[in-house]
C-alpha positions as CSV (number, residue, x, y, z in Angstrom):
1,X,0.0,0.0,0.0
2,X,2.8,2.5,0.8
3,X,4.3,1.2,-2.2
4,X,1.5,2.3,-4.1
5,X,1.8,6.3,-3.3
6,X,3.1,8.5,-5.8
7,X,7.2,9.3,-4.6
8,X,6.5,12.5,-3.4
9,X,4.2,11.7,-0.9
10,X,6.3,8.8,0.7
11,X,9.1,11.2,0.3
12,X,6.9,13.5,2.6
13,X,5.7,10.4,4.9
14,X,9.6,9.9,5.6
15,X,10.2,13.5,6.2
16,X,7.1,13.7,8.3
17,X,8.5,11.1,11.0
18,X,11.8,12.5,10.6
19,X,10.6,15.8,11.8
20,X,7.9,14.4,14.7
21,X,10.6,12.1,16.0
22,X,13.2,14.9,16.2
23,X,10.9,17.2,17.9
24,X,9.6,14.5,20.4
25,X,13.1,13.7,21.1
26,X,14.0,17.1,21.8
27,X,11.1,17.5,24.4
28,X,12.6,14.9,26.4
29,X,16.1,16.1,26.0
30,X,17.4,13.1,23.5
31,X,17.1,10.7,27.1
32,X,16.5,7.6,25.3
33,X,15.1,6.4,29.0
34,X,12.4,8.8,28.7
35,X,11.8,7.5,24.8
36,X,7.7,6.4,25.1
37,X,6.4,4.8,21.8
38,X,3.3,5.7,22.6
39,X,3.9,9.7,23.4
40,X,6.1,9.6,20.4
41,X,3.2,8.0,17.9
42,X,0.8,10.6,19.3
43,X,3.0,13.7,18.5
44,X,3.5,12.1,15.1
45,X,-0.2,11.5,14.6
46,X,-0.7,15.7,15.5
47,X,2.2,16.9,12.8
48,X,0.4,14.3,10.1
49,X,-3.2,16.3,10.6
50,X,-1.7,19.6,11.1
51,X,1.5,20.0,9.5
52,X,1.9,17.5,6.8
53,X,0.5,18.2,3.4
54,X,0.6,14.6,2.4
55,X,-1.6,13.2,5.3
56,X,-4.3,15.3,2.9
57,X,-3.6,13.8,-0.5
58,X,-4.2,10.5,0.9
59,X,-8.0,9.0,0.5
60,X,-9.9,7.8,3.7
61,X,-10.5,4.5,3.0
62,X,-6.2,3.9,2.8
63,X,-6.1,6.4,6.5
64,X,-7.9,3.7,8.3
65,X,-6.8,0.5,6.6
66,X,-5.4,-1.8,9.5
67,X,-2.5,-3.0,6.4
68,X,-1.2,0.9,5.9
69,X,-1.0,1.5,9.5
70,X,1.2,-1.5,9.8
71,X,3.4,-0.4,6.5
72,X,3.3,3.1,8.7
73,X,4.8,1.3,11.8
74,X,7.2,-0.9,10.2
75,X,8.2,2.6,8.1
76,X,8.4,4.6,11.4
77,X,10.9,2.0,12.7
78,X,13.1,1.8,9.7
79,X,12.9,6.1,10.2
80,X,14.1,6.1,14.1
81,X,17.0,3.1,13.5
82,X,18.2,5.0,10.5
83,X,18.2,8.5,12.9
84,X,20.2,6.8,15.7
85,X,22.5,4.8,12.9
86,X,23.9,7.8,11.4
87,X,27.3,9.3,13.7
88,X,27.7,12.9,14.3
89,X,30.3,14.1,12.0
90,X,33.5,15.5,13.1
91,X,32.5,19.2,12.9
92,X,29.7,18.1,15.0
93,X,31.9,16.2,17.3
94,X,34.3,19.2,18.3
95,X,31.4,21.7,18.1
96,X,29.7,20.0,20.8
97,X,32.7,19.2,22.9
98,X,33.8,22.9,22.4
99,X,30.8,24.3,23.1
100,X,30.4,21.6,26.6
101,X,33.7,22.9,27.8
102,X,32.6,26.5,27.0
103,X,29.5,25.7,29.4
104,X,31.1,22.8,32.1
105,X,28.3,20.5,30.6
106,X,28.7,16.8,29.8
107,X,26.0,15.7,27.6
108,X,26.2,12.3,25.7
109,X,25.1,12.3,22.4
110,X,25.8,9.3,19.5
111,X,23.6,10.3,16.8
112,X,23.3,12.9,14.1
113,X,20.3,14.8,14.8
114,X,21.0,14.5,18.6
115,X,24.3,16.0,17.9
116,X,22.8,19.0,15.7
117,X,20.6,19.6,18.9
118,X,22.8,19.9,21.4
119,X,24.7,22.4,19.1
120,X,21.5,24.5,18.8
121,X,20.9,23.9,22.9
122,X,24.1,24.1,24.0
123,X,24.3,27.9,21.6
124,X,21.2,28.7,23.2
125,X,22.1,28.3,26.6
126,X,25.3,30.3,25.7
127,X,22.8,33.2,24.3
128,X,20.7,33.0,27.8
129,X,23.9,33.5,29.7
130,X,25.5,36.0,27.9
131,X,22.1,37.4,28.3
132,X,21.6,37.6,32.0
């Protein structure tokens, strides 16, 4: 059935979780022991009906076939793996580790995108002190 859409719109169905599982992850600070499937599937399910233009070009009948949403699941955990497989790259790497010894902070991060937020964090935190 996912198969079966046009490229663009599982192009945007990749994006889509991309983007909701980045977000989620940043509201719980990238703690993998905080990670709920659950919370994470319901954020997803808001940025699909609010944010993502494909969720509309998508007929009813497919939205609530039991054989799409398990396509979805398996497509959402292919998405996550493929987030936490990819390593920070070496500017990432001494960005972070600069910007932790800039702030005393020790964060752990082994992914891309948790890398690329704790850069934007980390700067922020820099802005709010510099700030005060």
């Amino acid at each position: 059935m996912l198969n079966s859409l046009s490229h663009g719109v599982k192009i945007s169905i990749t994006r889509s979780i991309n983007t909701a599982f980045e977000q989620y992850m940043a509201k719980i600070m990238w703690d993998e022991e905080s990670y709920d499937p659950q919370d994470f599937i319901k954020e997803w399910r808001h940025y699909i009906q609010h944010k993502a233009s494909w969720y509309n070009q998508i007929d009813e009948e497919l939205k609530t076939d039991p054989s799409f949403h398990e396509e979805l699941a398996q497509k959402i955990n292919e998405v996550v793996e493929k987030t936490f497989a990819e390593e920070p790259t070496a500017d990432q790497i001494q960005t972070v580790d600069a910007l932790q010894e800039e702030l005393g902070t020790n964060y752990d991060y082994s992914c891309k995108a948790e890398a690329r937020f704790f850069i934007d964090f980390l700067k922020n935190s820099i802005k709010k002190k510099s700030n005060s």
